[in-house]
Backbone bond lengths (Angstrom), bond angles and torsions (degrees), N, CA, C in turn:
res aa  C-N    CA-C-N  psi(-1)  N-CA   C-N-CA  omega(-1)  CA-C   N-CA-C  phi
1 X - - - 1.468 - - 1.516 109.67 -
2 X 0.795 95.84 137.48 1.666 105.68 -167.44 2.246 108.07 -83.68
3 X 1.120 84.51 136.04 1.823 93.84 -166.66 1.584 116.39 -89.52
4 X 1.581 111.09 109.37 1.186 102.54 -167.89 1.172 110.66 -75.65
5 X 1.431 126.59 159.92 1.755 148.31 -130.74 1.779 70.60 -109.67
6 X 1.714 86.05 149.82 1.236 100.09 171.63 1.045 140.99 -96.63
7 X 1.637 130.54 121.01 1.742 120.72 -148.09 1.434 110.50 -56.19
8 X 1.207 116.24 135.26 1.861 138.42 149.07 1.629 112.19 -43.26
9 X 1.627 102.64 98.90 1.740 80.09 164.29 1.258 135.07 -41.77
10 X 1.229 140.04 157.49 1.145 117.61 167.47 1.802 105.50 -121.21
11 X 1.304 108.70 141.42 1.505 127.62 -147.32 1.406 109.63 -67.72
12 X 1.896 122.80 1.85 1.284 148.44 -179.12 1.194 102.30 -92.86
13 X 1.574 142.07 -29.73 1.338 155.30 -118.53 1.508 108.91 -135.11
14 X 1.393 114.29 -26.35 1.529 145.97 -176.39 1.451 112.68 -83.92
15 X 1.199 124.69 81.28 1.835 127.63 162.83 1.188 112.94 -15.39
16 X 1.551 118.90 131.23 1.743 107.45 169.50 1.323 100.30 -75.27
17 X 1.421 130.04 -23.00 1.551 115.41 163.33 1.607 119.14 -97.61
18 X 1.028 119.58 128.75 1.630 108.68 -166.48 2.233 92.82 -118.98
19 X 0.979 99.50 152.67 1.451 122.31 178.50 1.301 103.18 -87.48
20 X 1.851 125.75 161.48 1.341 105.64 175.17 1.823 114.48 -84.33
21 X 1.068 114.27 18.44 1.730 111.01 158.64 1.388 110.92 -84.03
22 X 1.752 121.46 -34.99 1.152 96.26 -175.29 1.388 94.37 -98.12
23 X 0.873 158.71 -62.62 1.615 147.32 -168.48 1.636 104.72 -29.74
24 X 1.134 129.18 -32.25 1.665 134.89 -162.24 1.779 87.98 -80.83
25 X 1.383 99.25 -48.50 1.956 92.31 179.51 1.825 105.96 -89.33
26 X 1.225 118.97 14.14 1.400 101.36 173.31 1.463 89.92 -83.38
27 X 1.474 113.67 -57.50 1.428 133.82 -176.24 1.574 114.83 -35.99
28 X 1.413 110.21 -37.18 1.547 117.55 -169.15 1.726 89.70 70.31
29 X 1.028 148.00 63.26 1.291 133.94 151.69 1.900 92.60 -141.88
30 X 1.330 111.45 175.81 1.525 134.48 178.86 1.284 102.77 -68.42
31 X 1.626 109.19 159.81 1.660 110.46 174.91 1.402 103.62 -80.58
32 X 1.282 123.21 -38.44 1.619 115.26 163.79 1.618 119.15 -32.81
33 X 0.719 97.68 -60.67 1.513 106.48 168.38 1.524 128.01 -40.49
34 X 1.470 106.95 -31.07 1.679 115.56 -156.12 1.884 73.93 -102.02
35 X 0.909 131.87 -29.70 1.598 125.10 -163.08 1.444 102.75 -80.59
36 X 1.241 118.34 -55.67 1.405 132.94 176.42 1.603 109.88 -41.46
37 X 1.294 112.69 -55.41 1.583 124.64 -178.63 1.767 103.73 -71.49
38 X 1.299 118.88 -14.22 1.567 113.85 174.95 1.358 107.78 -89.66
39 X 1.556 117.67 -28.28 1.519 119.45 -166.89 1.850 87.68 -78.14
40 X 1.145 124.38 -43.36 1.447 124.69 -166.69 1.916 104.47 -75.97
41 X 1.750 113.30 -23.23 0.937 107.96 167.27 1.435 99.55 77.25
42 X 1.598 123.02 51.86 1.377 142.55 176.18 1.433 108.14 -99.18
43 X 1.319 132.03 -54.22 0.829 124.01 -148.94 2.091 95.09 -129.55
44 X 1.599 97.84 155.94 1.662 85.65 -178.02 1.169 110.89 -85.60
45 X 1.734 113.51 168.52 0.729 115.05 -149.89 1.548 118.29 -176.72
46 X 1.463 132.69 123.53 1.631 114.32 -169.57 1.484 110.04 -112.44
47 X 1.280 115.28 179.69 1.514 110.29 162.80 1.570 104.34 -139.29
48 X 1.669 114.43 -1.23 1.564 111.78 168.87 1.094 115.36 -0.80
49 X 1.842 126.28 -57.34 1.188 113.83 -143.49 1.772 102.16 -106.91
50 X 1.010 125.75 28.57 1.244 131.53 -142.41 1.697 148.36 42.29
51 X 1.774 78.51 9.08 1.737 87.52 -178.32 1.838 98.86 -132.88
52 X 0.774 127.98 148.73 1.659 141.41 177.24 2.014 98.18 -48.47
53 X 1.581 100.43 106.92 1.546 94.38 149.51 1.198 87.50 -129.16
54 X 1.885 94.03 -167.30 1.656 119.17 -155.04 1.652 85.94 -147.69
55 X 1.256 133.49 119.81 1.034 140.32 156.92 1.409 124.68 -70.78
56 X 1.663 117.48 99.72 1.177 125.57 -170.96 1.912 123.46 -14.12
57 X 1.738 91.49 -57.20 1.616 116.35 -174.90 1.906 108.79 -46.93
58 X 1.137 83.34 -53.00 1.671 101.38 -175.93 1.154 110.14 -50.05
59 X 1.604 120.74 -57.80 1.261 122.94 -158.05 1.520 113.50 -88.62
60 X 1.480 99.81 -4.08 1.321 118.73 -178.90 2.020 97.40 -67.57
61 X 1.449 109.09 -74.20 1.157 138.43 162.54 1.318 120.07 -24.92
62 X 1.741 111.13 -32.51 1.937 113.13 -170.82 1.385 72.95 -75.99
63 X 1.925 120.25 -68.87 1.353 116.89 -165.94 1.438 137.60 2.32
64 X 1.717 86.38 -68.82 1.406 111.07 -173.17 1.688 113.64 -75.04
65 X 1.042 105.10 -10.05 2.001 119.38 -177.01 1.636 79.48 -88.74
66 X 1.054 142.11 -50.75 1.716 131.51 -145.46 1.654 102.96 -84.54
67 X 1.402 114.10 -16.46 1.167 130.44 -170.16 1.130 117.72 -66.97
68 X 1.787 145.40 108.95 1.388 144.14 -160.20 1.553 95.04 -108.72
69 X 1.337 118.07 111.17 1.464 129.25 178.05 1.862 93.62 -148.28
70 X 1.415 106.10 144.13 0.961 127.43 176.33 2.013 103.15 -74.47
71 X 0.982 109.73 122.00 1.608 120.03 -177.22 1.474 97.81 -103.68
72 X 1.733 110.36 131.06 1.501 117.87 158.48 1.478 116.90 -77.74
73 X 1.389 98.08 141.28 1.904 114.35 -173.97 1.558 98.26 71.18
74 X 1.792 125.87 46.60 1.575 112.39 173.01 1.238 124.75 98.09
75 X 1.268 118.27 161.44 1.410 112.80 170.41 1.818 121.35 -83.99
76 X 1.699 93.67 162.81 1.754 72.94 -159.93 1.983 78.07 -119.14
77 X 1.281 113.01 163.17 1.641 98.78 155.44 1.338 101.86 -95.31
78 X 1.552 101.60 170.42 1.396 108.72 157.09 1.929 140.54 -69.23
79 X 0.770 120.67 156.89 1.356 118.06 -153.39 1.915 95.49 -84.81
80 X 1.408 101.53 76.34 1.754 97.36 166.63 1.107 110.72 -166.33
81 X 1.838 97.72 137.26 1.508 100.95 -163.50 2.054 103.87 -95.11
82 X 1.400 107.08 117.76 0.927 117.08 176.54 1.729 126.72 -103.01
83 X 1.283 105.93 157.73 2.125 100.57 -172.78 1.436 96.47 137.01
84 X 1.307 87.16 -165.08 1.648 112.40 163.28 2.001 139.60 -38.39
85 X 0.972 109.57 140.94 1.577 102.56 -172.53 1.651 97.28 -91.51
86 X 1.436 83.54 132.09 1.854 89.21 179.15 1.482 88.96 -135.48
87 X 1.476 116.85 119.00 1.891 96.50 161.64 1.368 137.19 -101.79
88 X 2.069 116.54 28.52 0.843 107.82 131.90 1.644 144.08 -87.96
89 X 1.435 109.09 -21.44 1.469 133.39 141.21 1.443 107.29 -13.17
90 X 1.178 109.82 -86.43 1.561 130.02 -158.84 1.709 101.10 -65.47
91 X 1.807 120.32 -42.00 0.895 106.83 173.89 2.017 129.38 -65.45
92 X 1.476 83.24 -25.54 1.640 88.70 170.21 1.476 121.80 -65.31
93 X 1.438 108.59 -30.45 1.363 117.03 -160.40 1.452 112.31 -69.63
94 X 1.476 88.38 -33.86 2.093 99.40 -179.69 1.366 108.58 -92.83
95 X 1.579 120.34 -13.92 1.495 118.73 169.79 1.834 119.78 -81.23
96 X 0.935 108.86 -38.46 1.356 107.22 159.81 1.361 139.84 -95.13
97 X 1.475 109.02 16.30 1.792 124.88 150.93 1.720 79.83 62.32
98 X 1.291 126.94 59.19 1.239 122.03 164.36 1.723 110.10 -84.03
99 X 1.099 100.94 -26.59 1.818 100.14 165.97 1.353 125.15 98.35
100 X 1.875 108.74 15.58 1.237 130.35 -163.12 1.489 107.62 -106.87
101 X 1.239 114.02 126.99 1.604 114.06 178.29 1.285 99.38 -100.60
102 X 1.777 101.65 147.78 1.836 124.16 -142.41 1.268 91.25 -112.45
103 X 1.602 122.61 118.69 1.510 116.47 174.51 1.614 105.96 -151.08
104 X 1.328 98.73 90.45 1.579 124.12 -171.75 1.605 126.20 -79.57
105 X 1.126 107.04 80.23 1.819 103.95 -178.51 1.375 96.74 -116.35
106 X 1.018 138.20 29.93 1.500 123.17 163.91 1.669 107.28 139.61
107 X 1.393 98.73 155.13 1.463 95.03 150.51 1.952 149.97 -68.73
108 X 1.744 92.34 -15.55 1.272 132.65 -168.25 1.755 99.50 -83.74
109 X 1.599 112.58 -57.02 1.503 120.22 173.08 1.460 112.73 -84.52
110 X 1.359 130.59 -5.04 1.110 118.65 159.77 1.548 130.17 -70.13
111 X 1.542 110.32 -47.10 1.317 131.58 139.85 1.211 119.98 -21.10
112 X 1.591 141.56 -68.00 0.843 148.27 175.24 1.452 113.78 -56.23
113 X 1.418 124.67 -41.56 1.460 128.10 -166.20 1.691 93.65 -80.85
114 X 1.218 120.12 -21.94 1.486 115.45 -166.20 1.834 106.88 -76.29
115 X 1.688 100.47 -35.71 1.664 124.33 -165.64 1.454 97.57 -59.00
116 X 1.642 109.84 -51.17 1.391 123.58 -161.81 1.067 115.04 -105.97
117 X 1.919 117.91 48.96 1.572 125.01 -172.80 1.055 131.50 18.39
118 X 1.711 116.01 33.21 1.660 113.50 156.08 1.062 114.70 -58.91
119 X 1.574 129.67 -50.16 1.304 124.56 -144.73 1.705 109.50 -135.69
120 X 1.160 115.48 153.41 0.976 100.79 174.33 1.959 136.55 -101.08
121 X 1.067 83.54 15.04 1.810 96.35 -173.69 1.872 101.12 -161.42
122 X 1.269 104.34 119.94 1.284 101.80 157.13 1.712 130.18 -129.47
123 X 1.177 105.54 179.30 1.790 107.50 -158.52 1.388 107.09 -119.13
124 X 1.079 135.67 136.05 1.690 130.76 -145.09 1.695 96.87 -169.70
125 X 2.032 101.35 123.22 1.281 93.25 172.70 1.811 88.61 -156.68
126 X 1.714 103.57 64.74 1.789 113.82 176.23 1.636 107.91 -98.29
127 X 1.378 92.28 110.51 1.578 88.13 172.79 1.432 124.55 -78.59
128 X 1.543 137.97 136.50 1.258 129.33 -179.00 1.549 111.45 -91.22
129 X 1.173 110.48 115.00 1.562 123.11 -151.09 2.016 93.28 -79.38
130 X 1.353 129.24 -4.25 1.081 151.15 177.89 1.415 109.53 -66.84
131 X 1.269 95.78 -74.75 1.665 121.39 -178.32 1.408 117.44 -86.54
132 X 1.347 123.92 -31.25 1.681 132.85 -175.55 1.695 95.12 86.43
133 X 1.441 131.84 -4.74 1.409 113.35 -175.32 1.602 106.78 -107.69
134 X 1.667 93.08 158.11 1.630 103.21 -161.17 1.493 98.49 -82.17
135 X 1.451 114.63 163.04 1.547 118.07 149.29 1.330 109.08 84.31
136 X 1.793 110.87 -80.48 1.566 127.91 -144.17 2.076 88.90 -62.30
137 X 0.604 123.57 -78.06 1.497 131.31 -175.44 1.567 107.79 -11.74
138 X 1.479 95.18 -57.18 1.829 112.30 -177.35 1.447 114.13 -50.13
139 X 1.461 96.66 -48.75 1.573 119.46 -160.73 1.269 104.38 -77.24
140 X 1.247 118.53 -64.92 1.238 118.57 174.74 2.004 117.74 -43.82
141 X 0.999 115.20 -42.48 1.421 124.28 171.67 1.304 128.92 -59.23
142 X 1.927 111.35 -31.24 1.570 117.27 151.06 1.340 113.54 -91.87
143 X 0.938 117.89 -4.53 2.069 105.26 -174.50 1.405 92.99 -133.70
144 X 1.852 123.67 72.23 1.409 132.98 142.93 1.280 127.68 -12.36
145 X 1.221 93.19 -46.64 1.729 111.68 -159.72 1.617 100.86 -98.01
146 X 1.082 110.07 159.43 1.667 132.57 152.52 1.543 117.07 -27.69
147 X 1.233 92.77 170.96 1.246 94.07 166.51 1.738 129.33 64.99
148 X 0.920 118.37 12.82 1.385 130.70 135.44 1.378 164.04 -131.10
149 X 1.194 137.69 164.99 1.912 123.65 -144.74 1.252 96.80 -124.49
150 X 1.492 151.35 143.46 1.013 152.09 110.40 1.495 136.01 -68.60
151 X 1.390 120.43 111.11 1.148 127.84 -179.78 1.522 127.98 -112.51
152 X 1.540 121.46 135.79 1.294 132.59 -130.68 1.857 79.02 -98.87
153 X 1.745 109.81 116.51 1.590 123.01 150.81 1.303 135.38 -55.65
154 X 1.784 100.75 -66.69 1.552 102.34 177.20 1.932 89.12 -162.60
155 X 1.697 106.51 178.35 1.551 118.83 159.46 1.445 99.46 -103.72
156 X 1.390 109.60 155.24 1.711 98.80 172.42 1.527 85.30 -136.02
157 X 1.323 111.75 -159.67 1.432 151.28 -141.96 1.839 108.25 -153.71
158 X 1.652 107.73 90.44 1.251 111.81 -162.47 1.471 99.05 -107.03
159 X 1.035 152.71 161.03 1.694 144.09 171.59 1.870 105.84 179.49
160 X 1.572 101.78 -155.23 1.422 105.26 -163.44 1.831 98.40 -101.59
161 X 1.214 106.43 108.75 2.117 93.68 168.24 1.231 101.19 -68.64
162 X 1.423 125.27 144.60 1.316 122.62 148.22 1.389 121.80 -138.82
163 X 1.502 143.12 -149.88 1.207 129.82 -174.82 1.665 114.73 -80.64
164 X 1.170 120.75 155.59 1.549 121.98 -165.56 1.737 109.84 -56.79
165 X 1.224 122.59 120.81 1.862 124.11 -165.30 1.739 108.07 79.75
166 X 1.771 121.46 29.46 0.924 97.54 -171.22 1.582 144.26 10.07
167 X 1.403 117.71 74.75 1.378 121.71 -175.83 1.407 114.56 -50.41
168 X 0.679 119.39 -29.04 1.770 120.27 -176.99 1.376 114.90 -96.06
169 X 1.224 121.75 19.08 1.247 118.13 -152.70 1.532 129.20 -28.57
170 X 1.677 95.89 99.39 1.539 145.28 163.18 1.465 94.91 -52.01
171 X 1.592 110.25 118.41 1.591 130.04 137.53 1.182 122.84 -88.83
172 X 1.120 93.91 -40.80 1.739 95.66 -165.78 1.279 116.69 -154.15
173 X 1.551 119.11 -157.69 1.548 103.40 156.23 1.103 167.56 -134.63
174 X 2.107 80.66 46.09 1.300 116.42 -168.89 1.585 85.86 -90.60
175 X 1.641 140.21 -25.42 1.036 114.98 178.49 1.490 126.55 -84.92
176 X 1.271 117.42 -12.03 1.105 151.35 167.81 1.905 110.47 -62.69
177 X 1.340 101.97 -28.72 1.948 103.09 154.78 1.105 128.95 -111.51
178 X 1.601 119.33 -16.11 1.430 131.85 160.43 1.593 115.55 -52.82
179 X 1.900 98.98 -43.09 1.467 74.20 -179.38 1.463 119.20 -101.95
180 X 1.288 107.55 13.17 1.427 117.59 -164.30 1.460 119.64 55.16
181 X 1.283 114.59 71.41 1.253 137.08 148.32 1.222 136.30 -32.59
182 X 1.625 134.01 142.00 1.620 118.71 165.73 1.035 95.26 -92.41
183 X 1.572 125.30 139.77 1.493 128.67 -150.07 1.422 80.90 -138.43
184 X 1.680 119.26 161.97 1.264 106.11 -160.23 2.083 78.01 -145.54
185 X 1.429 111.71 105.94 1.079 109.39 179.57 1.916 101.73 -105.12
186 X 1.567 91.08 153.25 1.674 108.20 -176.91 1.247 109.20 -100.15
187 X 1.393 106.89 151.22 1.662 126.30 177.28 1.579 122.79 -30.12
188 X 1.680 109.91 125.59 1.524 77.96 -157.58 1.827 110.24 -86.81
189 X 1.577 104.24 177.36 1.430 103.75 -167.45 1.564 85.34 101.09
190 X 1.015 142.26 -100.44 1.761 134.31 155.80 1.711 101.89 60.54
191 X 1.263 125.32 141.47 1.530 116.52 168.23 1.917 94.11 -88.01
192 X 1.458 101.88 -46.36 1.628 96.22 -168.56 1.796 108.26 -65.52
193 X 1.073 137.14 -8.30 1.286 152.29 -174.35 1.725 98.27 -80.07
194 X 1.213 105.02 -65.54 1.727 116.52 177.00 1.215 99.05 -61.62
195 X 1.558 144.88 -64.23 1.323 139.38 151.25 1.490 115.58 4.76
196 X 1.598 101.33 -76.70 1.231 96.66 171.68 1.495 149.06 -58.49
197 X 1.229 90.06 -29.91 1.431 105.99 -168.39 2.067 94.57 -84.66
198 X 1.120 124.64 -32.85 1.683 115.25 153.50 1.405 116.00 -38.05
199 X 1.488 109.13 -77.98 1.382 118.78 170.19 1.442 130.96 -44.56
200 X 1.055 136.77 -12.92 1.199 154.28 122.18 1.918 121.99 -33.30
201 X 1.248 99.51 -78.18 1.721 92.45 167.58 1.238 103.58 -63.54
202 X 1.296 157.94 -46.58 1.263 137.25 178.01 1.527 128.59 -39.34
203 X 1.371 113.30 -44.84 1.134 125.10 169.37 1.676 126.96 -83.58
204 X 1.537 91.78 11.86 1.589 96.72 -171.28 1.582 132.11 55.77
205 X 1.462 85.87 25.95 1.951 92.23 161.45 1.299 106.75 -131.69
206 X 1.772 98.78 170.83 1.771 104.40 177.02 1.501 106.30 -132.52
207 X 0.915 110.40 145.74 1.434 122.37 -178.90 1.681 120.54 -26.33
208 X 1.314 119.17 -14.83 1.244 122.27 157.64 1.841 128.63 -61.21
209 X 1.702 93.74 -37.59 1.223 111.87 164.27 1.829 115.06 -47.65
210 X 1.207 136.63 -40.47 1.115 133.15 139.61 1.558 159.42 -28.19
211 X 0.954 140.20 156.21 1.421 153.41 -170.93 1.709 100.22 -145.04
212 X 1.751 97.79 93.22 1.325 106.76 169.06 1.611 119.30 -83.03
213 X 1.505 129.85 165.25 1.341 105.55 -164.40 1.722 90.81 -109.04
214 X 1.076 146.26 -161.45 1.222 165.42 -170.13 1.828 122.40 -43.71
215 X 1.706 79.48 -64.02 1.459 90.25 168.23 1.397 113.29 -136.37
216 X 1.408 111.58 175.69 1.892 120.08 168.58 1.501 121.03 -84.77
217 X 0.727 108.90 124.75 1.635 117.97 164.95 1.391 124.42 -58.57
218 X 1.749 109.07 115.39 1.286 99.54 -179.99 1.672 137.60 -88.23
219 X 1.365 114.37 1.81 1.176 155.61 -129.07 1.250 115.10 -164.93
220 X 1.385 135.82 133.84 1.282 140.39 150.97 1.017 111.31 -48.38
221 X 1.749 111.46 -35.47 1.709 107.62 -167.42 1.581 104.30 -76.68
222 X 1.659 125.87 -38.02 1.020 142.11 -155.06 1.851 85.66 -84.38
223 X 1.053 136.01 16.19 1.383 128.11 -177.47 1.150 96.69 -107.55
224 X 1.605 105.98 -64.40 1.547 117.18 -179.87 1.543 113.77 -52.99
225 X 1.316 125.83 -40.99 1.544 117.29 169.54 1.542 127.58 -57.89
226 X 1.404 108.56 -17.35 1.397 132.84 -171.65 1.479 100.21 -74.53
227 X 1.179 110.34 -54.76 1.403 114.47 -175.43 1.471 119.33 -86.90
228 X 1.402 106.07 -19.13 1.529 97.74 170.87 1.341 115.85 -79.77
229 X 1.226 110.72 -30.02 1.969 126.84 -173.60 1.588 93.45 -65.13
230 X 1.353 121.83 -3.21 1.794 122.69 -158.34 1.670 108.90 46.90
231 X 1.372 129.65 42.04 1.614 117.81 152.46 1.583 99.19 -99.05
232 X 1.140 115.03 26.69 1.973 104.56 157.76 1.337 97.53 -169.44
233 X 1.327 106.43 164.35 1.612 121.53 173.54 1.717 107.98 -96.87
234 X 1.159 103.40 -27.61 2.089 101.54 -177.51 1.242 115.66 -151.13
235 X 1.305 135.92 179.29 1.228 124.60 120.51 1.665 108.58 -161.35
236 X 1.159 112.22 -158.18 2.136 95.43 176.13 1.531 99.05 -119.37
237 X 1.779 89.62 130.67 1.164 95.64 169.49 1.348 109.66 -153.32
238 X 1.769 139.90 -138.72 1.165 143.72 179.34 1.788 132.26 -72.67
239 X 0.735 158.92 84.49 1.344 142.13 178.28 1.552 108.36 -3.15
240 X 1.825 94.81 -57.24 1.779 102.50 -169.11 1.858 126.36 -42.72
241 X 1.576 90.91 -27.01 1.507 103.51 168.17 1.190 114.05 -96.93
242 X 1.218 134.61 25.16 1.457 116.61 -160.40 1.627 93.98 -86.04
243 X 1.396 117.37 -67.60 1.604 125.85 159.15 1.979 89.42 99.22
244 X 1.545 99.67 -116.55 1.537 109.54 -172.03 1.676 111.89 -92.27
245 X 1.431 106.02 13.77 1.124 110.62 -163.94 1.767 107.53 -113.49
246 X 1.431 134.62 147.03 0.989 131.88 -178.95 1.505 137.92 -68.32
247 X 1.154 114.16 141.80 1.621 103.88 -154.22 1.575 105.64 -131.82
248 X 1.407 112.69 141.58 1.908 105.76 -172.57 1.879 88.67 -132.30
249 X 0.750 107.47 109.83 1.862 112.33 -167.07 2.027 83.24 -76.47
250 X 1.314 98.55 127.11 1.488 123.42 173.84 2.095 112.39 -94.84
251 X 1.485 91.74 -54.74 1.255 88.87 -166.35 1.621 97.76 -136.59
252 X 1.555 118.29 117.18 1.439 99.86 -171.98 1.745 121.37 -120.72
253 X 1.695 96.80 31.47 1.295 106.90 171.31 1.635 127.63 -112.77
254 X 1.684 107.08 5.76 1.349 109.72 -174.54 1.340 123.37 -20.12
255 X 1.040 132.40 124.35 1.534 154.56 158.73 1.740 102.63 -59.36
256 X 1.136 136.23 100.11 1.669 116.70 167.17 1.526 99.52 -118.03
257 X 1.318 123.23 140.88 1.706 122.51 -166.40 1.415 91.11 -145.01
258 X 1.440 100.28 170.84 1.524 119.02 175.81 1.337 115.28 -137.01
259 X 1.328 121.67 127.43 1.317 133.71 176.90 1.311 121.67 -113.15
260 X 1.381 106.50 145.10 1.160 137.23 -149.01 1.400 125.48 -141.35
261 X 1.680 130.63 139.59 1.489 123.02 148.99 1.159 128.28 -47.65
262 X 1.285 142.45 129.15 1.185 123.37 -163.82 1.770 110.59 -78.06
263 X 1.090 133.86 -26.79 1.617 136.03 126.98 1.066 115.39 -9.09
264 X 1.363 111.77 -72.54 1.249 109.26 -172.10 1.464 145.67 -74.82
265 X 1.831 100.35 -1.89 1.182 125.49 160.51 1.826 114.26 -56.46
266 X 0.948 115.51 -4.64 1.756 128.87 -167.04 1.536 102.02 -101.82
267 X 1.180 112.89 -53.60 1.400 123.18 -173.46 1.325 117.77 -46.65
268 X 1.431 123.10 135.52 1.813 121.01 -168.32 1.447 100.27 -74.34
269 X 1.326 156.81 -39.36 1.409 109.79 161.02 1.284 132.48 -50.64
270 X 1.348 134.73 -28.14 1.623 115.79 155.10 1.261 120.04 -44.06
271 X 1.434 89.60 -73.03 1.411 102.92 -170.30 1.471 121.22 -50.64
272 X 1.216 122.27 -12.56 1.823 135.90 163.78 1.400 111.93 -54.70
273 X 1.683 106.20 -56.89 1.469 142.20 162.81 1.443 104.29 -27.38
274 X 1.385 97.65 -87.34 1.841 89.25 -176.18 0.992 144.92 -74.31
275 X 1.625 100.92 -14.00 1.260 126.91 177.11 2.184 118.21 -52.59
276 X 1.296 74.34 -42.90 1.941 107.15 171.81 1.444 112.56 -72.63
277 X 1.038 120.20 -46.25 1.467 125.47 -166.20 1.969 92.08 -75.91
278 X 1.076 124.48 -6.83 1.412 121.20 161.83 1.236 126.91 -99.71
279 X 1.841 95.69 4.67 1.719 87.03 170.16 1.168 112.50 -86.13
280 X 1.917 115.88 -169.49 0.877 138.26 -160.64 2.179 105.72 -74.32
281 X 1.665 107.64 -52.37 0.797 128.19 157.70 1.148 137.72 -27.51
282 X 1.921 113.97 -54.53 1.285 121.07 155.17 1.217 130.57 -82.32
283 X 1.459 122.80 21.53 1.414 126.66 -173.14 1.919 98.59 -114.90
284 X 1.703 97.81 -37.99 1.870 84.08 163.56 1.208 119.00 -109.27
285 X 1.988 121.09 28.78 1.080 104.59 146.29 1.916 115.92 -60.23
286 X 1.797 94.23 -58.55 1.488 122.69 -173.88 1.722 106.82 -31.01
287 X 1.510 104.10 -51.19 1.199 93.53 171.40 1.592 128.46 -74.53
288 X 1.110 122.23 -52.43 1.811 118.55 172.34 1.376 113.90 -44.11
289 X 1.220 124.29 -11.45 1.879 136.61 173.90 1.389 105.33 -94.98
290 X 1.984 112.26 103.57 1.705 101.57 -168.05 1.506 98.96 -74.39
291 X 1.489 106.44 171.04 1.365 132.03 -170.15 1.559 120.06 41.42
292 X 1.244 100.35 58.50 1.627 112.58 159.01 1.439 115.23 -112.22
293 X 1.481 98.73 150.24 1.997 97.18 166.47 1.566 94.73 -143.50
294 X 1.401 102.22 104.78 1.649 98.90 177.38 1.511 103.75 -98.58
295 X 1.622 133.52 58.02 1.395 106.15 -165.19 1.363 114.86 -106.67
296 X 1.659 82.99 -11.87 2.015 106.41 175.51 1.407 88.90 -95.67
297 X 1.193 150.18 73.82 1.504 128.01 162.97 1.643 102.29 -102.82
298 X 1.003 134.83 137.94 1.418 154.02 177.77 1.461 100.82 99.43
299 X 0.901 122.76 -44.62 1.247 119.20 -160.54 1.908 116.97 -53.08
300 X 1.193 102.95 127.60 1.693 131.23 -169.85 1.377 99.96 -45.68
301 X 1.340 119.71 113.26 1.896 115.00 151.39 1.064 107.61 -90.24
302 X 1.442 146.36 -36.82 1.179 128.98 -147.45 1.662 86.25 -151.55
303 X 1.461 105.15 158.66 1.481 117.05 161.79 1.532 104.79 -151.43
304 X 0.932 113.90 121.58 1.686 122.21 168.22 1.421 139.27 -71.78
């Protein structure tokens, strides 16, 4: 008896949010599989809702990044801005229809996705606890070669969130192990993770000195909810999120930059990008978001 062929999704039929059963059969691979690639942080992916989806668009987009086809006039990357969570960044990115899909695991894997033509823009804010300077050290150490630009976003305002009137009143974060704190550490590769872990030898402790709480924060925002929901007492993150919640400013010169092909600095999703970040719009977002200084924004650190 002859074996009927197996139906073609059809691309009408497909959730823009898919679960990992259906993403595992969009994929044609096992749900083992789809879990494994989330723990490694392969593929995108949310937990907004408290359970694992996959946003159709995205995964549409990794697809097409994984895809080995010979491109006329060169290789191109794919159109996604990978790195660090910034949420004026991210808010620009969807306000000026620059056309870049947002896939934030760090400053450490953004870097990496940029080296190895996943992505085409990444977001970087690693301080070299060596030198005291942000970025260039990092960057330079994954992109050997030529051919790429770093350009300066904003400074921010990095410190300790804690509960609204800091109840414990938190200096620093020697008090923050004295009293044994729920400390709320980020994904590692993370700029605020490396942050920490500087600030830490400075003060002559190591992360053992701590009381981490349950889980990591993927998000500045997901930090600040952590601690307001009370599943943590702190952790380091933005001013911009601080909101009703208490804030002890740690470091208030952050460096955050974006790197780039230098090609690809030409291309109209950048150029959408910056083009916006000089409007009127994005100048009182920047301001209503505390601890920003966008006054160097475009301006070149590095050229390769």
């Amino acid at each position: 008896m002859q074996k009927t062929p197996e139906k073609e999704p059809m691309q009408s039929d497909v959730p823009s949010l898919m679960t990992t059963t259906e993403v595992a059969d969009y994929l044609r691979v096992k749900q083992r599989t789809i879990y494994e690639m989330v723990t490694r942080q392969t593929i995108p992916f949310t937990r907004a809702t408290g359970k694992l989806l996959f946003p159709r668009r995205l995964i549409d987009v990794w697809l097409e990044a994984q895809t080995e086809a010979p491109v006329a006039g060169g290789f191109r990357a794919a159109p996604i801005y990978a790195g660090s969570n910034d949420p004026l960044l991210e808010w620009a990115l969807r306000q000026s229809g620059a056309g870049l899909a947002v896939l934030t695991h760090g400053s450490t894997h953004g870097l990496r996705e940029l080296a190895d033509g996943r992505a085409m823009l990444a977001g970087s804010h690693l301080l070299d606890a060596a030198s005291g300077e942000y970025n260039l050290p990092s960057v330079r150490s994954f992109m050997p070669g030529g051919g790429f630009v770093m350009v300066h976003w904003a400074r921010r305002v990095q410190g300790l969130l804690t509960a609204a009137g800091n109840p414990r009143a938190i200096r620093n974060l020697e008090d923050v192990a004295a009293q044994r704190l729920r400390f709320v550490a980020r994904t590692e590769g993370a700029g605020s993770q490396h942050l920490l872990d500087v600030l830490l030898a400075r003060a002559g402790l190591t992360a053992d000195a701590l009381q981490f709480a349950p889980r990591q924060a993927e998000t500045h925002a997901d930090l600040a909810m952590m601690i307001e929901t009370g599943e943590a007492d702190c952790g380091i993150g933005l001013q911009a999120v601080a909101g009703r919640l208490g804030f002890v400013p740690l470091v208030g010169n952050e460096s955050f930059d974006l790197v780039m092909r230098r090609r690809d600095y030409f291309e109209p999703q950048i150029q959408a990008l910056l083009t916006f970040a000089r409007s009127d719009a994005f100048a009182a977002r920047a301001g209503h978001l505390a601890g920003y200084d966008v006054s160097d924004l475009g301006k070149v650190r590095w050229n390769s």
